[in-house]
C-alpha positions, -999 to 999 in steps of 0.1 A, spaced: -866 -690 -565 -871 -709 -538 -867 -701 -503 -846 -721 -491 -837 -722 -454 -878 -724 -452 -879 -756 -473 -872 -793 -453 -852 -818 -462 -871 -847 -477 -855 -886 -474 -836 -896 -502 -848 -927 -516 -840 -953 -542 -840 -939 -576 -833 -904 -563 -805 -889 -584 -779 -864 -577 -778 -829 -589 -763 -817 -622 -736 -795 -618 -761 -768 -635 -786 -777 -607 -758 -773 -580 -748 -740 -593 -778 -724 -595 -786 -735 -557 -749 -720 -547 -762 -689 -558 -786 -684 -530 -763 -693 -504 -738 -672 -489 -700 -680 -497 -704 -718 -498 -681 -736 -528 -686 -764 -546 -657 -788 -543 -669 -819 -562 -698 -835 -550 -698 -813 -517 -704 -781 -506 -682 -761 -479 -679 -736 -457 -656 -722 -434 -671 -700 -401 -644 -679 -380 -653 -668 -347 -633 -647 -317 -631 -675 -292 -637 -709 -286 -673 -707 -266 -686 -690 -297 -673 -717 -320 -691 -742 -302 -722 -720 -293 -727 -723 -333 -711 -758 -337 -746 -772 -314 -766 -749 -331 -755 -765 -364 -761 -801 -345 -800 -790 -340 -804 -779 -373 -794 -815 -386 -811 -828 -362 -838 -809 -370 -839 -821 -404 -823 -856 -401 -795 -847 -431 -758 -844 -409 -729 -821 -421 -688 -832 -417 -674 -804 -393 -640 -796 -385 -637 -779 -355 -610 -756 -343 -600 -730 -313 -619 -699 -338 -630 -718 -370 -658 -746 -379 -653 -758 -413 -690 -775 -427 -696 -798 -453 -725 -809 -468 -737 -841 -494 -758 -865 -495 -739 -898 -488 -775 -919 -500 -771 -909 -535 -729 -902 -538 -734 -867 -544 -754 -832 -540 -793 -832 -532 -814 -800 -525 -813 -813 -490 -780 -801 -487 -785 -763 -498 -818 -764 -473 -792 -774 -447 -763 -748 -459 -793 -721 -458 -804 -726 -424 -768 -724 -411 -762 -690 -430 -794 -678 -418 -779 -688 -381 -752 -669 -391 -770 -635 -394 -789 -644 -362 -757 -645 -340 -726 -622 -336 -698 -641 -351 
């Protein structure tokens, strides 16, 4: 399998279709607790204070800026809630897992 939080995030273009549910599933599997909720992907994040929510909130905003493909975030006092799909094509590209596998790989880098 693929490594993915070594992978980038290629443009979507025209003709560029979304994943299968099979193709979706078998990318969850080497993330770490993300679900699939239709055609998205999410994940909550709890932390013990503000600062660190925000700490990883701009770290999560240099990763997709990094790789030019943006998550939805919900931000709270202890929590960051992140979604991911690729608005181009309506639904899930492998652009989204690369994204979700650099965050949780950001995750093992930082105390949260």
């Amino acid at each position: 399998m693929d490594d993915l939080k070594e992978k980038r995030c290629l443009p979507c273009e025209a003709g560029v279709k979304p994943l299968s549910d099979g193709e979706a599933r078998e990318f969850l599997q080497q993330l770490k607790q993300w679900e699939l909720v239709g055609t998205k992907i999410h994940k909550t994040f709890k932390f013990k204070n503000f600062y660190h929510t925000m700490a990883f909130v701009n770290a999560i905003a240099y990763i997709a800026n990094q790789e030019n493909h943006h998550p939805d975030l919900s931000v709270s006092y202890n929590q960051c809630s992140v979604e991911f799909t690729t608005h181009a094509i309506e639904g899930l590209s492998k652009n989204d897992f690369i994204c979700a596998a650099k965050i949780d790989a950001l995750q093992n880098e930082v105390k949260i």
